[in-house]
N, C-alpha and C positions, 0 to 999 in steps of 0.2 A: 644859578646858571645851570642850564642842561648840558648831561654832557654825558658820553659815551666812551668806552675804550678797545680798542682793536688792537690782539697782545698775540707775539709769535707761540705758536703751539709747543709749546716746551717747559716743564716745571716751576724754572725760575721765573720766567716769565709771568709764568699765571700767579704765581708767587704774589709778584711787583703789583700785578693789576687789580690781584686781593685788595691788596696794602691802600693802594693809589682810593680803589670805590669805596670803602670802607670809610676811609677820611676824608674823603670829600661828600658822601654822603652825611657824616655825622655833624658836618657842617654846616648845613642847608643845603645840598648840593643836590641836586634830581639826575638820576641817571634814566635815562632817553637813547635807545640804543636807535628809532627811528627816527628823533627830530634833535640832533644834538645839538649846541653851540659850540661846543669844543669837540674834539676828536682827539682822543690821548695813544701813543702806538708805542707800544711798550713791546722793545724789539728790534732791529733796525734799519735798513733804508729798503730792505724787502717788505715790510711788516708794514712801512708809511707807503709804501705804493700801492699795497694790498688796500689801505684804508680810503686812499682816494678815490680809488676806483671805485668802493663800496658808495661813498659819497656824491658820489660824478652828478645827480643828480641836485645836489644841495650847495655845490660850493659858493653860492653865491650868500650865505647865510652860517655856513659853518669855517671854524679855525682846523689849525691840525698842532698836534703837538708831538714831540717826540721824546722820551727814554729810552736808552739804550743799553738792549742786554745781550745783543748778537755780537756778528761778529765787522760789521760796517754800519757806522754811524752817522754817516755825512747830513743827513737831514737832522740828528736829535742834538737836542739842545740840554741835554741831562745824562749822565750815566747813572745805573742804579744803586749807583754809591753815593752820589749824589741827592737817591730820592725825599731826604725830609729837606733837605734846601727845595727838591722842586716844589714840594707839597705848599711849603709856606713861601713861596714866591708866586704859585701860583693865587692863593690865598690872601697876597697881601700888598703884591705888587700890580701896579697897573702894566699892561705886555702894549708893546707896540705892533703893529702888523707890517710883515713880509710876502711879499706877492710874487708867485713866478708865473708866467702864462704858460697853458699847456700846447701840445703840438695838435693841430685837428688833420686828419688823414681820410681823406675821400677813395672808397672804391671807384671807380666807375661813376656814372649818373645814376642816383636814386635809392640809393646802396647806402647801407646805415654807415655813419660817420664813427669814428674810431679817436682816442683822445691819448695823449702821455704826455705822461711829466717829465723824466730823464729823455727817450729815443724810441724812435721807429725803425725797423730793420727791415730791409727784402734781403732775404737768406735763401741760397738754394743748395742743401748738400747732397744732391741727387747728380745733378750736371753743371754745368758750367751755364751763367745767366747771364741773356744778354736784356741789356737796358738802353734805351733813348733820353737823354736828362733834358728837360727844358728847364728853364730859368725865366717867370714872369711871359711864360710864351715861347719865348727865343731858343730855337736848340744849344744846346752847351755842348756834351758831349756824348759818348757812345761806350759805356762799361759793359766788360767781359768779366767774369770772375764770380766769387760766392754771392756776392750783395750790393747795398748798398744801407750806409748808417745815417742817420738824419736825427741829429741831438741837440738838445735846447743848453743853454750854459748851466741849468740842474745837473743837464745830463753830462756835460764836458767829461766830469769825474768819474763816469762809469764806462759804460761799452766804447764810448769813444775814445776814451785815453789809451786803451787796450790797443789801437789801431794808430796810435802813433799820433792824434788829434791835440789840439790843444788846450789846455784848461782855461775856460774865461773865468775871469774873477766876477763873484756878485755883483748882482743888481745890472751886471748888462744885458740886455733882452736882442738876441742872433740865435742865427739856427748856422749847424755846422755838417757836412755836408765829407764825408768820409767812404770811400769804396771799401769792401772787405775781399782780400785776397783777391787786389784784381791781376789778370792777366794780361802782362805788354810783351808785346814784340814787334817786329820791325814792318807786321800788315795792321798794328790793333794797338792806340797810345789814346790813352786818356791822360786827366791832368795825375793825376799820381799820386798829389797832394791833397790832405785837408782844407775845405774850401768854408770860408768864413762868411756868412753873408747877413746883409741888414735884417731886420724882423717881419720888414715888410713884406720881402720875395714869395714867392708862389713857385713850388717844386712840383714839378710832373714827371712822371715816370710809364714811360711805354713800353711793352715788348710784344711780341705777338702774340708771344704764350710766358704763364708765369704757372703755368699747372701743376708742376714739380716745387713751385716756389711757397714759403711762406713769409706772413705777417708778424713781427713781433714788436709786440710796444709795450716798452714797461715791463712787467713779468709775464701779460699774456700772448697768445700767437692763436693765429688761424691760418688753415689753409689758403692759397689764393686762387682756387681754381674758377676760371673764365673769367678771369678776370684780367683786363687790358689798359688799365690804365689806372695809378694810382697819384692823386693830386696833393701836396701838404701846404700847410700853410700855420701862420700861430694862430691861436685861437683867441679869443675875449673872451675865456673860463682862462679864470684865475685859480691855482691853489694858495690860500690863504695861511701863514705860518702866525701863531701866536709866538712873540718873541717875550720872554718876562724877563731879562737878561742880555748884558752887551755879546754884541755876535761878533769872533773875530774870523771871518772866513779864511786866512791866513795861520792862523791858530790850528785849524783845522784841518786843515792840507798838513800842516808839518806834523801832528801828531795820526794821519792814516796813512802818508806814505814818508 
């Protein structure tokens, strides 16, 4: 099998990813940094967002895998203490496959398309930002305040939880739909709450001006300047989890918070 590794910049780290190519190389194993079939991220849930993005291109042909040596691990399925169990499960076990779909995020018409796995944010720490929310077309509402967060059930666990959202359990495919620091009073009420919706929906976002505002999805961001309309929706790019071991999502949650 081909297979590559994407490991957080940090001693131990590169330690692990020594460890990891070394033995799977002496293996038979081919290391393939541009055509992988696995993806190993030795590191954690920054480290596997870094690798997908590297990937964005392949996902329909490559796994991902995770060790974890940082300091959040929700996506790995190994701690580095762990890693000669991973070595020979990887090695010896058949892995079952994990699919989460990603968020696709439209500037405007014609304007390169944008992907995440956890959340999309419009942030604005300059001024106060106003937004128009549609739903499938339909106006919804009208937010005043820093942003607005738009998180897949990957994401539940990160920037959304921080805002008071709520955690879905695996394998349900919704987009969650969060204000950040919005502002109400008795001329300016939105819903207030975390808003839960099918996977189907189609979220647009107006304002007149977002020029002071940015984009952030996953760990990267960009300016949003002239830019008037931003469209989300889930995508059919899937990130694919090699799973070699029972996953107890439950497990997981009580051991990071």
């Amino acid at each position: 099998m081909r297979f590559s590794i994407v490991a957080k910049k940090d001693d131990y780290s590169h330690e692990v990813e020594e460890k990891v190519k070394r033995r799977l190389i002496s293996e038979g194993w081919q290391y393939d940094k541009k055509y992988p079939e696995l993806v190993i991220c030795v590191g954690g849930d920054g480290t596997l967002l870094y690798a997908v993005h590297q990937y964005l291109h392949l996902l329909d042909d490559v796994m991902f895998l995770g060790i974890h040596t940082g300091t959040l691990g929700f996506f790995t399925d190994y701690t580095a203490d762990e890693l000669d169990i991973c070595l020979h499960d990887i090695l010896t076990q058949q892995f079952k496959i994990f699919s989460s779909r990603l968020l696709e995020i439209q500037l405007d018409q014609g304007k390169e398309v944008k992907y995440a796995l956890n959340e999309m944010r419009v942030e604005n720490i300059v001024k106060s930002q106003h937004m128009d929310i549609y739903v499938d077309g339909e106006f919804f509402e009208t937010c005043h305040g820093s942003g607005i967060c738009l998180s897949t059930q990957a994401g539940s666990t990160a920037y959304n939880r921080s805002l008071g959202g709520a955690v879905i359990d695996s394998g349900i495919s919704l987009m969650q739909l969060a204000e950040i620091t919005p502002i109400q009073h008795s001329k300016q009420r939105s819903l207030g709450n975390p808003y839960i919706m099918m996977e189907n929906r189609i979220i647009t976002m107006k304002s007149d001006t977002f020029d002071t505002a940015y984009l952030c999805y996953d760990h990267l961001s960009m300016a949003l300047d002239n830019t008037s309309e931003i469209l989300c929706k889930m995508s059919n790019k899937c990130v694919r989890f090699a799973r070699y071991r029972d996953y107890s999502y439950l497990a997981r949650l009580k051991n990071l918070y």
